[in-house]
N, C-alpha and C positions, 0 to 999 in steps of 0.2 A: 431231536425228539427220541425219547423211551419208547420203544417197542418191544421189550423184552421182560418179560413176568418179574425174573431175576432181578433185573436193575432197578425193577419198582421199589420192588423190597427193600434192598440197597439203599436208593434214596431215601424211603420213606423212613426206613432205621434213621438215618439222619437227619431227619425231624421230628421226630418221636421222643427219639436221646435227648435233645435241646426241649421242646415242650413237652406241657403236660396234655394227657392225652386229649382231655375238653378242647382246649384251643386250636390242638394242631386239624384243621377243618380240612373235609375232602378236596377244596379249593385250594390251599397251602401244599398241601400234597401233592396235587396236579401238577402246580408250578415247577415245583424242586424236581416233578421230571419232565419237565417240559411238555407237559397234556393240559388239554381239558381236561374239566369235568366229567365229562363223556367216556373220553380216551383211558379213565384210569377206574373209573363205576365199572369200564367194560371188563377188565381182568379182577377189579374187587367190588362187589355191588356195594359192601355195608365200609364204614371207616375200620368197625371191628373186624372183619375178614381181613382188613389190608394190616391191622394191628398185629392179631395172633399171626398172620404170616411170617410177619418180622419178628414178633416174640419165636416161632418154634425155628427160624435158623438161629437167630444170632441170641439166644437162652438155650434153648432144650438143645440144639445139632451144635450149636458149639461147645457146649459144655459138658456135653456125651463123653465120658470114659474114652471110648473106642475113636471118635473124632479128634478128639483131643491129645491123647499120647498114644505113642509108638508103643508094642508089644511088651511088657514088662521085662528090664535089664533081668538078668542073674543074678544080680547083687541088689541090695539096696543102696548102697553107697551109688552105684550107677543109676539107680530108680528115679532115684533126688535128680541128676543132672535132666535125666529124661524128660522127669515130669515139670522142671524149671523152663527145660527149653518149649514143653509144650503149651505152658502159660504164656511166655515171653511171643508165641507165635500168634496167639488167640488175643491176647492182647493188644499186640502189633494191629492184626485184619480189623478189631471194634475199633481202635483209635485211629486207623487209614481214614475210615467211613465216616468217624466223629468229626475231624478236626479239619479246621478251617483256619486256625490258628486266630479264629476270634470266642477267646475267651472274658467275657465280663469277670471285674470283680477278681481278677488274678485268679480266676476257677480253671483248678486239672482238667483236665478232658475225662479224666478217670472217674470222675467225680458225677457227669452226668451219667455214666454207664450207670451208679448204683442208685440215680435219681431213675432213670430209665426204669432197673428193676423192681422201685416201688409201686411205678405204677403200671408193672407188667401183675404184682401182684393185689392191686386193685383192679385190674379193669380184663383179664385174661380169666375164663368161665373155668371154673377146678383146677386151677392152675397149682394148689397146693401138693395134690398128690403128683403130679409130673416133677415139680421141683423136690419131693422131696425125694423119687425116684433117681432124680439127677446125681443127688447128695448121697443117697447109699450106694449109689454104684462107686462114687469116688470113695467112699468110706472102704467098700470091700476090695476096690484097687491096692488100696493103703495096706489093708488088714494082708489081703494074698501074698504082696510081697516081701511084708515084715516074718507072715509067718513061716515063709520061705528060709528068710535069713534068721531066724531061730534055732532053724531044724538041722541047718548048717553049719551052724555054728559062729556067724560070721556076728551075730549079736547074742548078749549073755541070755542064757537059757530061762531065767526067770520073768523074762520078758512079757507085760501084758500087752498082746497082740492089740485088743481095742482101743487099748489107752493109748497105746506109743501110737496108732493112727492118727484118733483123736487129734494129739501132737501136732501131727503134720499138719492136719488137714487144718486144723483152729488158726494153725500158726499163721498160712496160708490166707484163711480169710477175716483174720482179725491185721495183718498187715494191711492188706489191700484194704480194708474198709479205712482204717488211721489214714494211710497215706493217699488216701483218694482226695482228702481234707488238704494238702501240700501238696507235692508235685505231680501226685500219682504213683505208683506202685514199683518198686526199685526193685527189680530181679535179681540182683548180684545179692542185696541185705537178704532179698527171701531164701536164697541161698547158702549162705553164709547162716542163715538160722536155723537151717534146715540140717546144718553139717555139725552143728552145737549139736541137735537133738541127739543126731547121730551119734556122734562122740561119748553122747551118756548113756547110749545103748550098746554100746560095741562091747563084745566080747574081751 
């Protein structure tokens, strides 16, 4: 039995992930961590209190800039590696929690992650401006350390700082979104495309 706030979360992520949010009932909940009804209303009275809990770790605190990657390399050539290995980590911890290795229908486990976030943004109260706060902080990570390597020389000086972000970051989430549809989200291709973009910014 769950006695612990954290592991509710935990589980409850991983029924959330799999259903949509109408079905997944404070009863199913309970189960997955071994409570009553009682046992799990006591740490979250509403289904939505035990909802957004799960949405603000494993959306808002995983996706955090600062949570997410190590201190910005000196280079962008090293940025890439950084920010690949801190996908690949973040990645790894949501599909530990996903996956039971019972997928219907040949479906990724990546794949419920981004069923997960449609209906974080259906059913999660302003969740628009939090996510989009998500989104520019990763934008200005992008932007800082391209404009870094501008000033340095290590990419040609005509360089649009927002565009070449842009780049990345699209590149990033128009990957993961394709491949969430097949096996899930290949780290070494995000990489390898990542080092193309590079390659046509280099000084």
């Amino acid at each position: 039995m769950i006695t612990n706030r954290e592991e509710i979360i935990d589980r409850a992520f991983g029924v959330f992930v799999r259903m949509n949010y109408e079905k997944a009932s404070i009863i199913t909940l309970a189960r997955a961590c071994g409570l009553t009804k009682t046992g799990i209303v006591y740490y979250f009275p509403h289904k939505l209190d035990l909802f957004m809990a799960v949405v603000d770790k494993y959306v808002l605190q995983i996706h955090k800039p600062d949570n997410k990657f190590a201190a910005p390399a000196d280079t962008l050539a090293e940025f890439i590696g950084q920010y690949v290995a801190g996908v690949a980590a973040s990645m790894k911890r949501i599909l530990e929690l996903i996956g039971d290795n019972h997928s219907p229908h040949d479906c990724s486990l990546n794949s419920y992650y981004f069923h997960f976030l449609s209906q974080v943004r259906m059913y999660y109260p302003d969740i628009r401006q939090k996510i989009e706060r998500i989104f520019q902080l990763d934008y200005e990570l992008w932007e800082k350390v391209i404009q870094k390597a501008k000033e340095s020389g290590e990419i040609r000086s005509d360089t649009d700082v927002k565009k070449a972000a842009a780049l990345f970051r699209q590149m990033f989430l128009g990957l993961s979104y394709e491949q969430a549809f097949l096996n899930g989200l290949d780290v070494d291709e995000l990489e390898k495309n990542f080092r193309y973009i590079y390659s046509l910014l280099k000084a």
